[in-house]
N, CA, C and O atoms as a Tripos MOL2 file, in Angstrom:
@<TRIPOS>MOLECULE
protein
  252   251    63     0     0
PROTEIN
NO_CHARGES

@<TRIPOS>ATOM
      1 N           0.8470   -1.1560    0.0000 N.3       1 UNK1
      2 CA          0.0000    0.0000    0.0000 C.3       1 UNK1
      3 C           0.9010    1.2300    0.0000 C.2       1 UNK1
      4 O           1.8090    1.4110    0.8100 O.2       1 UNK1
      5 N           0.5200    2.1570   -1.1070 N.am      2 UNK2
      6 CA          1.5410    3.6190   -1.0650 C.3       2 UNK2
      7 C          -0.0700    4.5700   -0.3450 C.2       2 UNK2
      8 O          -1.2860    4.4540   -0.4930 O.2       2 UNK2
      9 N           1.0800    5.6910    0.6350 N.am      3 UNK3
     10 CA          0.4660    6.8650    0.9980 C.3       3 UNK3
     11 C           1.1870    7.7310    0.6050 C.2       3 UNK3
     12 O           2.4060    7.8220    0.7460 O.2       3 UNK3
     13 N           0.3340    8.5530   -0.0150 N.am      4 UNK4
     14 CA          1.4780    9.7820   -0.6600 C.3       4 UNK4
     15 C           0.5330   11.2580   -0.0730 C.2       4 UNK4
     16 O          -0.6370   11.4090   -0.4210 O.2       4 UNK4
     17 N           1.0650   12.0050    0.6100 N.am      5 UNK5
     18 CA          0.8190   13.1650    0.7620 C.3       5 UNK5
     19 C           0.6050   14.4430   -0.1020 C.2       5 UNK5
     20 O           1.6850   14.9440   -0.4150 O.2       5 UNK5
     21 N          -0.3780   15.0510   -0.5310 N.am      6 UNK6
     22 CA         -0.4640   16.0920   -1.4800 C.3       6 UNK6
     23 C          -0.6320   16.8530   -1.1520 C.2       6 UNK6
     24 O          -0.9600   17.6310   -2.0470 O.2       6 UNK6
     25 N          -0.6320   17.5170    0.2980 N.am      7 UNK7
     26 CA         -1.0080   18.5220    0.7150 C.3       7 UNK7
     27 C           0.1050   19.6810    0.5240 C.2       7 UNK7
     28 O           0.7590   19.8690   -0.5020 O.2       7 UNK7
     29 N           0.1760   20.3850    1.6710 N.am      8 UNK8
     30 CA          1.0350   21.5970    1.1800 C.3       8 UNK8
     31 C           2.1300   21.5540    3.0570 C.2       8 UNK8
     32 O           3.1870   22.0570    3.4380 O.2       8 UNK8
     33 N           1.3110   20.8680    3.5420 N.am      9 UNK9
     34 CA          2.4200   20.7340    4.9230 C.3       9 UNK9
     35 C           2.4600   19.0370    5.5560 C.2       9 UNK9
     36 O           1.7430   18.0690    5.2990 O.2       9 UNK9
     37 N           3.4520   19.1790    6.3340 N.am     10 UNK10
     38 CA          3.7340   17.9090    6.8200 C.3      10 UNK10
     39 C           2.4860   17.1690    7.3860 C.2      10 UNK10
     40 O           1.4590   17.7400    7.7510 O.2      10 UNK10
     41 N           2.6940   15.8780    7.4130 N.am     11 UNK11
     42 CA          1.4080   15.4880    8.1930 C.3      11 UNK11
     43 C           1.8800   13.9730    9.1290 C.2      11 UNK11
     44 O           1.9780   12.8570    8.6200 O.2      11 UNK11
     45 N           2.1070   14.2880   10.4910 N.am     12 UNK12
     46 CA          2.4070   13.3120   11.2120 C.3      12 UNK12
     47 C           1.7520   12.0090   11.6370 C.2      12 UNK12
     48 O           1.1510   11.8420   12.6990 O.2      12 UNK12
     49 N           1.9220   11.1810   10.7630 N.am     13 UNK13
     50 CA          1.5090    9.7200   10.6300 C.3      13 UNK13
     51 C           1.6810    9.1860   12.2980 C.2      13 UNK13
     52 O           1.3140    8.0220   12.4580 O.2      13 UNK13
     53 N           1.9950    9.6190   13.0640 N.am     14 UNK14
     54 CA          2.5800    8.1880   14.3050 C.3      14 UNK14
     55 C           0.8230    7.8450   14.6940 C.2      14 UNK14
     56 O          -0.1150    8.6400   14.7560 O.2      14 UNK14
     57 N           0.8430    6.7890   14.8480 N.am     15 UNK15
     58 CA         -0.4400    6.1550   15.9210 C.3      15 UNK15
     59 C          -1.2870    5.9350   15.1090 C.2      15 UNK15
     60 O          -2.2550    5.3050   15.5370 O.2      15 UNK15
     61 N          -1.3060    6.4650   13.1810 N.am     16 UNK16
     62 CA         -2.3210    5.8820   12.4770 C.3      16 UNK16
     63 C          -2.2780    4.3150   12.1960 C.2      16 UNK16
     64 O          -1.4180    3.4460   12.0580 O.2      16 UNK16
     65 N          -3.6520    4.4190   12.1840 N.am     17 UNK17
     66 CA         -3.8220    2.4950   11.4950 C.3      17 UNK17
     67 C          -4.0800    2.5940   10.8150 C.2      17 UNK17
     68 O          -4.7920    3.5340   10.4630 O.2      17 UNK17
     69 N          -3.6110    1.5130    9.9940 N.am     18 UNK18
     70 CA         -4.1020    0.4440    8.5530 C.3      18 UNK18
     71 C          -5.1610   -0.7400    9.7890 C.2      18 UNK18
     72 O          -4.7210   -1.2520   10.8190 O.2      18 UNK18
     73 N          -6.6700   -0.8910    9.1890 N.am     19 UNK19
     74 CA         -6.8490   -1.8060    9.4090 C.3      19 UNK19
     75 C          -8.1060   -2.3660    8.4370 C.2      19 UNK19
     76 O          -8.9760   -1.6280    7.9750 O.2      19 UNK19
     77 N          -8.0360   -3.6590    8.2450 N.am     20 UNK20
     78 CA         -9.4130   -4.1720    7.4940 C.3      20 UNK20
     79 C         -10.2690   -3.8990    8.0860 C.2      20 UNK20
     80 O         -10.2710   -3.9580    9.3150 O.2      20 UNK20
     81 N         -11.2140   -3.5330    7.4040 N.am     21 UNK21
     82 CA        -12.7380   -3.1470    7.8220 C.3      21 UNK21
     83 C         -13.3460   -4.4630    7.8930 C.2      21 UNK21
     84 O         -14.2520   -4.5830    8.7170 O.2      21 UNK21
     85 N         -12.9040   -5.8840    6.9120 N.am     22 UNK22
     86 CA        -13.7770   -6.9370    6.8180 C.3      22 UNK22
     87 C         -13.8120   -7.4910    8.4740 C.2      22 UNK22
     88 O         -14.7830   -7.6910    9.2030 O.2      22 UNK22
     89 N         -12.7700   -7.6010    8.6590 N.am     23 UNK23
     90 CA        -12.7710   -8.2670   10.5180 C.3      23 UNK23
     91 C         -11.5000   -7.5220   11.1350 C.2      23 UNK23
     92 O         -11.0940   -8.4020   11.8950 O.2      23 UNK23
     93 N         -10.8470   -6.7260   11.2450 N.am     24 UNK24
     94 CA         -9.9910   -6.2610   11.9080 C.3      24 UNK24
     95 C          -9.0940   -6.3830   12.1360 C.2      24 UNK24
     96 O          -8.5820   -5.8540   13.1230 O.2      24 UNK24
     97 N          -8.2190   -7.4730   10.9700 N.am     25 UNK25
     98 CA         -7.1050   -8.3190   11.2070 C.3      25 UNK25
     99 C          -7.0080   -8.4300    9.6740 C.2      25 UNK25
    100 O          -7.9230   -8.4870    8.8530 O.2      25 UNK25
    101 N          -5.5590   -8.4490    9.4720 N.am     26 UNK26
    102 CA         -4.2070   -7.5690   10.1950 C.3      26 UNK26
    103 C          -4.1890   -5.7670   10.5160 C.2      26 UNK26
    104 O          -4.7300   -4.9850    9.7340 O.2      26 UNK26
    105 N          -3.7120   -5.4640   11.3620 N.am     27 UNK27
    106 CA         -3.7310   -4.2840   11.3870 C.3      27 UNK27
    107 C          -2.7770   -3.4400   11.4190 C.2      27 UNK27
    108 O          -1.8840   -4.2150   11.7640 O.2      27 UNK27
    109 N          -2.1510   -2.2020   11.3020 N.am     28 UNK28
    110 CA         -0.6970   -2.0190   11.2840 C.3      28 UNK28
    111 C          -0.9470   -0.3220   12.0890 C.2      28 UNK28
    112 O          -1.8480    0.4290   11.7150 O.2      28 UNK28
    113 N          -0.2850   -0.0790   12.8490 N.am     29 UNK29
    114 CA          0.0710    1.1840   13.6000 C.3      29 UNK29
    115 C           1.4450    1.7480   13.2560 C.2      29 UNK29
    116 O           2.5500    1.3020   13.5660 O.2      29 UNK29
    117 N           1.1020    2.9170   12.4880 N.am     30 UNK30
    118 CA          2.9450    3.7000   12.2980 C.3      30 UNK30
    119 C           3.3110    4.2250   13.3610 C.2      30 UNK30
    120 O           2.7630    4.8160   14.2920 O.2      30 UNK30
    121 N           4.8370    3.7680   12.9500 N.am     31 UNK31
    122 CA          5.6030    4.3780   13.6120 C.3      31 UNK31
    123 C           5.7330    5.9350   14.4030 C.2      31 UNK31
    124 O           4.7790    6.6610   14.6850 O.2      31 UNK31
    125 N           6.6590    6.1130   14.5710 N.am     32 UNK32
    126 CA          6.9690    7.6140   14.9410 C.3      32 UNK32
    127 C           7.5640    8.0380   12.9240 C.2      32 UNK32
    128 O           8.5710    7.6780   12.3140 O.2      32 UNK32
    129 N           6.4520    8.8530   12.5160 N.am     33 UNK33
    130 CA          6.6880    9.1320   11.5250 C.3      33 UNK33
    131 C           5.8890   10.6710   10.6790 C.2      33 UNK33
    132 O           4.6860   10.8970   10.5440 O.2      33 UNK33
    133 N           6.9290   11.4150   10.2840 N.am     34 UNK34
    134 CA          6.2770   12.6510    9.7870 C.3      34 UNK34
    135 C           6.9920   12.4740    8.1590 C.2      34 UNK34
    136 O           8.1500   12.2890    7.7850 O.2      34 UNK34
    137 N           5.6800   12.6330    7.4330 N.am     35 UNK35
    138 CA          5.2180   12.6580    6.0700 C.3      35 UNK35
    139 C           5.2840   13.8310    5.3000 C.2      35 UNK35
    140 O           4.1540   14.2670    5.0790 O.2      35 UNK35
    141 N           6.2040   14.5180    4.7990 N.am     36 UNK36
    142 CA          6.7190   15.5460    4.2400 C.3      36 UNK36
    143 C           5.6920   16.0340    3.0610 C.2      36 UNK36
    144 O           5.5980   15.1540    2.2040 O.2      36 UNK36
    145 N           4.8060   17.3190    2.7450 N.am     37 UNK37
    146 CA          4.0770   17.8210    1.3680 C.3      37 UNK37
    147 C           5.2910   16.9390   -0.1770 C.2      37 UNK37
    148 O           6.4700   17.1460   -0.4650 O.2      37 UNK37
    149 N           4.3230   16.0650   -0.7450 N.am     38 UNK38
    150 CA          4.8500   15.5230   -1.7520 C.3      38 UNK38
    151 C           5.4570   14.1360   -1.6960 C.2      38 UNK38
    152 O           5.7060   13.4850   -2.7110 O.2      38 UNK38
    153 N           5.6690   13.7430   -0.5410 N.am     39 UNK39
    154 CA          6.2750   12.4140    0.0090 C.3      39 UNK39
    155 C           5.8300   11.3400    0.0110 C.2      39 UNK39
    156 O           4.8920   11.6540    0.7450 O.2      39 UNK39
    157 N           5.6200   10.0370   -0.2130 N.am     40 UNK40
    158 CA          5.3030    8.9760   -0.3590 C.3      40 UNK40
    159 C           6.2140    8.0780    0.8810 C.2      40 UNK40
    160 O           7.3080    8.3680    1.3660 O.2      40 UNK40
    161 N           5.2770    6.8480    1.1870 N.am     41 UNK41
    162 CA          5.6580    5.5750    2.0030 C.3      41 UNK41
    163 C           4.4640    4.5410    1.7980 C.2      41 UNK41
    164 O           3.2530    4.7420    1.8920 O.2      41 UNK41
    165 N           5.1790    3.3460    1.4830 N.am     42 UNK42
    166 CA          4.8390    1.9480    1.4470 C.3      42 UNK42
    167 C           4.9760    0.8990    2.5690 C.2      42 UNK42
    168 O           6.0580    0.4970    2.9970 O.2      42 UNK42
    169 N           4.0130    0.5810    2.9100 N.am     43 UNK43
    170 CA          3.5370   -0.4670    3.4510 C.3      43 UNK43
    171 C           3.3960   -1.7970    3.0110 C.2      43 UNK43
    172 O           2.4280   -2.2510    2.4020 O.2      43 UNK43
    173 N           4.6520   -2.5350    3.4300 N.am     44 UNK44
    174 CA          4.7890   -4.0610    2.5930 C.3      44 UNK44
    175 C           3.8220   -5.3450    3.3590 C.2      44 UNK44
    176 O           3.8640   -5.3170    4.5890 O.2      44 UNK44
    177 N           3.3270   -5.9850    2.9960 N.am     45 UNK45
    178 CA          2.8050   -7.4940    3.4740 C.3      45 UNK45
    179 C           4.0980   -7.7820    4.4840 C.2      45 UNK45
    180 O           4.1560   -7.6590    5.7070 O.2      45 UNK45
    181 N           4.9860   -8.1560    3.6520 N.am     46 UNK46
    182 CA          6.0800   -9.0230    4.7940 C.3      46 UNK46
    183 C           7.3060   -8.6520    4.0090 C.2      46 UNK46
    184 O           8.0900   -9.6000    4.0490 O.2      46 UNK46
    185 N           7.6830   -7.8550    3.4560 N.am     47 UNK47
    186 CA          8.7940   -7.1330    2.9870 C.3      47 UNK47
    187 C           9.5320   -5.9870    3.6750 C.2      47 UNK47
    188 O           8.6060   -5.5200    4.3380 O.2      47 UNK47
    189 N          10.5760   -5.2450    3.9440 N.am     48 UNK48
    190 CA         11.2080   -4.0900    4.1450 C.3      48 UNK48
    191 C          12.3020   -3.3610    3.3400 C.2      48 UNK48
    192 O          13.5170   -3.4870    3.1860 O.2      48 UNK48
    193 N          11.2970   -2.5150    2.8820 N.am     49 UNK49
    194 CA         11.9720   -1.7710    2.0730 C.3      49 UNK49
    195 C          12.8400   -0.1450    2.7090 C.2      49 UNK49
    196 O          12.1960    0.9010    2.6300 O.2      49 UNK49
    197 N          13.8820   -0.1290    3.1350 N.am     50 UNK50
    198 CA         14.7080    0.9640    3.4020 C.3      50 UNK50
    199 C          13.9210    2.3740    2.3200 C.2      50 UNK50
    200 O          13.4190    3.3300    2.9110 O.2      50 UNK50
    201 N          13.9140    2.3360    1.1320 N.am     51 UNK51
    202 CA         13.9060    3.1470    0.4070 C.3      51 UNK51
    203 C          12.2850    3.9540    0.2780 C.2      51 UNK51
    204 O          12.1200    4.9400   -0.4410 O.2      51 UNK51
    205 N          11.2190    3.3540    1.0760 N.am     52 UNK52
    206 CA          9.9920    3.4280    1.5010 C.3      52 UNK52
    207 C           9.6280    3.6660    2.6070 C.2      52 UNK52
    208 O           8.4660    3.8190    2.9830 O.2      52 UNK52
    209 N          10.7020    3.7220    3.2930 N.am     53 UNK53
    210 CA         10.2200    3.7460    4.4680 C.3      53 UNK53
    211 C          10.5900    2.5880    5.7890 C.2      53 UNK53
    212 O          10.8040    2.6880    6.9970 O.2      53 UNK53
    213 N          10.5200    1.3750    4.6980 N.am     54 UNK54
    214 CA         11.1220    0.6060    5.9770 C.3      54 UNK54
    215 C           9.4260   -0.2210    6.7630 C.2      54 UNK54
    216 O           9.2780   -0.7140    7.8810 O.2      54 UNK54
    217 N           8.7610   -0.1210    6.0140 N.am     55 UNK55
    218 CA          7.2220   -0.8390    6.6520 C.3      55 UNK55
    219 C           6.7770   -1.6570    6.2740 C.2      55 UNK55
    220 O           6.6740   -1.9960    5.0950 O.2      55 UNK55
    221 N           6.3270   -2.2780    7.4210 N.am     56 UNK56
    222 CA          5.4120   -3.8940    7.1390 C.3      56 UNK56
    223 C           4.7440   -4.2640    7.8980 C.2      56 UNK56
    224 O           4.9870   -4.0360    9.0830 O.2      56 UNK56
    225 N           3.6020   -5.0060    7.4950 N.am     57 UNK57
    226 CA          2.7920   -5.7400    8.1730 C.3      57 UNK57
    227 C           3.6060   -6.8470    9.3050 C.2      57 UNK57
    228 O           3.4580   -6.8100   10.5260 O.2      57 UNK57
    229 N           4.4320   -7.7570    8.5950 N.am     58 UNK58
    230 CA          4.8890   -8.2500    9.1030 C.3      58 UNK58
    231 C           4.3270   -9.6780    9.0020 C.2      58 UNK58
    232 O           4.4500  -10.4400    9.9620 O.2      58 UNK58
    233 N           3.6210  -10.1240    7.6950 N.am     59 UNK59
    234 CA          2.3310  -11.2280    7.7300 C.3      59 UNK59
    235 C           3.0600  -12.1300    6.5610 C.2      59 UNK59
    236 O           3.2650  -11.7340    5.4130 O.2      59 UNK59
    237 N           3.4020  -13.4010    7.0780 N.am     60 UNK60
    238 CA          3.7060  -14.1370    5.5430 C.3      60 UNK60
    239 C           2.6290  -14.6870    4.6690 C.2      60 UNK60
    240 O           2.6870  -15.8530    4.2770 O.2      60 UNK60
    241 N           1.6240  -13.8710    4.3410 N.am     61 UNK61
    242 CA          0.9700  -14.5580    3.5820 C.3      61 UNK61
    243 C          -0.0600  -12.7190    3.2830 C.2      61 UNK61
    244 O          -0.6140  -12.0270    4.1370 O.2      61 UNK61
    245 N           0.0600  -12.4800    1.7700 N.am     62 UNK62
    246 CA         -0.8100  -11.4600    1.2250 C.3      62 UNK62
    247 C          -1.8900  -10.9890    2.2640 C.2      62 UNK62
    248 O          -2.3290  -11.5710    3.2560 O.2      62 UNK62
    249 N          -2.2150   -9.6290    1.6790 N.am     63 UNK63
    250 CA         -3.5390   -9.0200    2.6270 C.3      63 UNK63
    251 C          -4.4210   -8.5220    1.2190 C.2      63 UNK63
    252 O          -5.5220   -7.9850    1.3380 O.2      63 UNK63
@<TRIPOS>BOND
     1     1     2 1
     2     2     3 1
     3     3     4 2
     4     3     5 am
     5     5     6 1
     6     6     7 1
     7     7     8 2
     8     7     9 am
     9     9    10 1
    10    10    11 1
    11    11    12 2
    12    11    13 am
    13    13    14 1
    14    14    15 1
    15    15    16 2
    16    15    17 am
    17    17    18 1
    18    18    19 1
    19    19    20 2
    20    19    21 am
    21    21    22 1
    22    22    23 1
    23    23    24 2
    24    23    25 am
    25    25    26 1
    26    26    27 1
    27    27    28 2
    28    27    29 am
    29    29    30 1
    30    30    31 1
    31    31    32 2
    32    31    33 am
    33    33    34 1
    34    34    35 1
    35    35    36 2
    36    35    37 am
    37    37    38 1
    38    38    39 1
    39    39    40 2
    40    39    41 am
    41    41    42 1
    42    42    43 1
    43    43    44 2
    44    43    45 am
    45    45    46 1
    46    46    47 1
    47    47    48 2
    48    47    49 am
    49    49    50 1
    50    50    51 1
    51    51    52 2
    52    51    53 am
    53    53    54 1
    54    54    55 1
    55    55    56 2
    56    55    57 am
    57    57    58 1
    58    58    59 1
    59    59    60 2
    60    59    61 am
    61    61    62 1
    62    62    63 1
    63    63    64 2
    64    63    65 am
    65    65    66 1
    66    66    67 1
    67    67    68 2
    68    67    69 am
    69    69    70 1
    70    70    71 1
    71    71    72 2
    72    71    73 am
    73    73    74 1
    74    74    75 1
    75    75    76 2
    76    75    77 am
    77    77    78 1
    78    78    79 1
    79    79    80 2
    80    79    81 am
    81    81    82 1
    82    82    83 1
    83    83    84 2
    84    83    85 am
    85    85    86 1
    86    86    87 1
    87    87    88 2
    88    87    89 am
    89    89    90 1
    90    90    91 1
    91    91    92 2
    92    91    93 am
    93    93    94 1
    94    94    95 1
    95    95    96 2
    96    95    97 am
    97    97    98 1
    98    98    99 1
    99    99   100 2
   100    99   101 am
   101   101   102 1
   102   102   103 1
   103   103   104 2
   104   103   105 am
   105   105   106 1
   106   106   107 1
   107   107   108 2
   108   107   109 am
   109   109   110 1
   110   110   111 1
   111   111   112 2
   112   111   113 am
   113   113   114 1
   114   114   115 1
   115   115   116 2
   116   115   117 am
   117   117   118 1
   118   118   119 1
   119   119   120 2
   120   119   121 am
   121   121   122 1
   122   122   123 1
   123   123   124 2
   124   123   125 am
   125   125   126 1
   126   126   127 1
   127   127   128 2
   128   127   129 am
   129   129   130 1
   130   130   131 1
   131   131   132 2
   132   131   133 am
   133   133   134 1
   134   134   135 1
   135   135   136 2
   136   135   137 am
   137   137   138 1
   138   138   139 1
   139   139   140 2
   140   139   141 am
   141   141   142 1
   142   142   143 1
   143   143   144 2
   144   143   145 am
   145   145   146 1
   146   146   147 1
   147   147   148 2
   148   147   149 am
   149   149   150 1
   150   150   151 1
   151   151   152 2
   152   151   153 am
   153   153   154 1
   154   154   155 1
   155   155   156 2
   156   155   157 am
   157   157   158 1
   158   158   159 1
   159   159   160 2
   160   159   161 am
   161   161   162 1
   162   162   163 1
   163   163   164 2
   164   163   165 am
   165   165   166 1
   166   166   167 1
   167   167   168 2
   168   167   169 am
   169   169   170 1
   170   170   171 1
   171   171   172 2
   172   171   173 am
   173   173   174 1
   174   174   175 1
   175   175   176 2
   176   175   177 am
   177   177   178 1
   178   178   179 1
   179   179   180 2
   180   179   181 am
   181   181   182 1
   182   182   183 1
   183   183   184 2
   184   183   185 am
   185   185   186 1
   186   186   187 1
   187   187   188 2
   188   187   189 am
   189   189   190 1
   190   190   191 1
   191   191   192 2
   192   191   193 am
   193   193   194 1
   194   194   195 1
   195   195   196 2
   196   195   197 am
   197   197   198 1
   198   198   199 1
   199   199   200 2
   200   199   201 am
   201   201   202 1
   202   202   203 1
   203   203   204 2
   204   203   205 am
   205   205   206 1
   206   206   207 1
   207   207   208 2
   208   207   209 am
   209   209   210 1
   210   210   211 1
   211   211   212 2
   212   211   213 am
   213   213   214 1
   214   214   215 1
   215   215   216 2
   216   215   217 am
   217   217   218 1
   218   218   219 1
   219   219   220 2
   220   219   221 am
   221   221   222 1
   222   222   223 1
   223   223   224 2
   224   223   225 am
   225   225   226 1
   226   226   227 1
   227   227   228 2
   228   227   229 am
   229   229   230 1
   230   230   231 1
   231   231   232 2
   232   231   233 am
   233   233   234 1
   234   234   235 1
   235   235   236 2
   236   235   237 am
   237   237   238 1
   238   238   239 1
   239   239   240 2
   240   239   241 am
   241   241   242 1
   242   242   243 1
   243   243   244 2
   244   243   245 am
   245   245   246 1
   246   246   247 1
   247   247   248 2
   248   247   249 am
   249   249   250 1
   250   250   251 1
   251   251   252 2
@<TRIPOS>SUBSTRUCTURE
     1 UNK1         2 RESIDUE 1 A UNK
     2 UNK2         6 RESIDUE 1 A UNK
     3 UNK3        10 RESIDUE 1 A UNK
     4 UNK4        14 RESIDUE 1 A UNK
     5 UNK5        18 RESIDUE 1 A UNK
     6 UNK6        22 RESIDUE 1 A UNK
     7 UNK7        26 RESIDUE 1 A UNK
     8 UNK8        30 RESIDUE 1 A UNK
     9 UNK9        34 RESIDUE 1 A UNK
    10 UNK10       38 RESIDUE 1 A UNK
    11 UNK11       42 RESIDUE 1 A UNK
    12 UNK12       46 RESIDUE 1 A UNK
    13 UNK13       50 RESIDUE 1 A UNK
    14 UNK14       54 RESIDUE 1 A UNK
    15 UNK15       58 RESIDUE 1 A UNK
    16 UNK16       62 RESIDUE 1 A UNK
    17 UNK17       66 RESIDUE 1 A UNK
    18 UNK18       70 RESIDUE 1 A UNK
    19 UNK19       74 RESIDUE 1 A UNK
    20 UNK20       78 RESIDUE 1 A UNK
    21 UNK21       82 RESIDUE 1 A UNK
    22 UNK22       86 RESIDUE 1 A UNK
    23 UNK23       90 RESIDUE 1 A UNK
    24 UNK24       94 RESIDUE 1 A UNK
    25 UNK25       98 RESIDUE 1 A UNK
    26 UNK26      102 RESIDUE 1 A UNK
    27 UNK27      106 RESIDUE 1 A UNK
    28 UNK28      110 RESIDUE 1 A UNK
    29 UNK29      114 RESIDUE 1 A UNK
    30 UNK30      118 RESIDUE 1 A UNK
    31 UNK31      122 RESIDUE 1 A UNK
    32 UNK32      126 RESIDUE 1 A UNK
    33 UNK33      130 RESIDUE 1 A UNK
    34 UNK34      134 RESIDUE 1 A UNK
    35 UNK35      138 RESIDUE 1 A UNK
    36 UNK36      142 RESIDUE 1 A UNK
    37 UNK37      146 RESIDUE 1 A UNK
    38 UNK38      150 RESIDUE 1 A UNK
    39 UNK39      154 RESIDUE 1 A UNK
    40 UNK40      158 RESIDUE 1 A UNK
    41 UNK41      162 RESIDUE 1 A UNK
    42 UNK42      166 RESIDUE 1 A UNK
    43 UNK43      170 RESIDUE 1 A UNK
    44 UNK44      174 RESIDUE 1 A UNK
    45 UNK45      178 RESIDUE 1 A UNK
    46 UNK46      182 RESIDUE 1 A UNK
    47 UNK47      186 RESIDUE 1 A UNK
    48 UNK48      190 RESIDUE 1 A UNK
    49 UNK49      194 RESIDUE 1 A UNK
    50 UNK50      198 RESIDUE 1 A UNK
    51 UNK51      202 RESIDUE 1 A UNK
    52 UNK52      206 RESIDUE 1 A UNK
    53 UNK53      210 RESIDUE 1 A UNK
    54 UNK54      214 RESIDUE 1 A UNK
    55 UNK55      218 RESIDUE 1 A UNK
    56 UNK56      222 RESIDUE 1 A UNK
    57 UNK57      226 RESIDUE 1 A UNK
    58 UNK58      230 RESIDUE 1 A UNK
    59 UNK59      234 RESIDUE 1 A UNK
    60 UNK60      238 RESIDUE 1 A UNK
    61 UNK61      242 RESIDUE 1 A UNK
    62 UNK62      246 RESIDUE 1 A UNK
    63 UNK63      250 RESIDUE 1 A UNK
């Protein structure tokens, strides 16, 4: 999942969730993280990507 910011100021992500609406599982809480006007971050299944951010579910198996 990409979040990309379009606004015109920062917008501090910490304590948001990702969560399914179908049953509530998996769910993901960011980090301590501020999202720069124009900036993008990805949210991997079970990957970590440095160049994104560095985020994951942490789930071996697709969402």
């Amino acid at each position: 999942m990409q979040i990309v910011n379009d606004g015109e100021t920062a917008v501090d992500m910490t304590g948001w969730r990702l969560v399914d609406v179908a049953d509530g599982s998996p769910e993901f809480t960011f980090p301590s993280l501020l999202l720069a006007p124009d900036q993008a971050v990805r949210v991997y299944t079970n990957e970590i990507h440095p160049e994104w951010g560095g985020l994951s579910f942490g789930r071996g198996s697709s969402i």
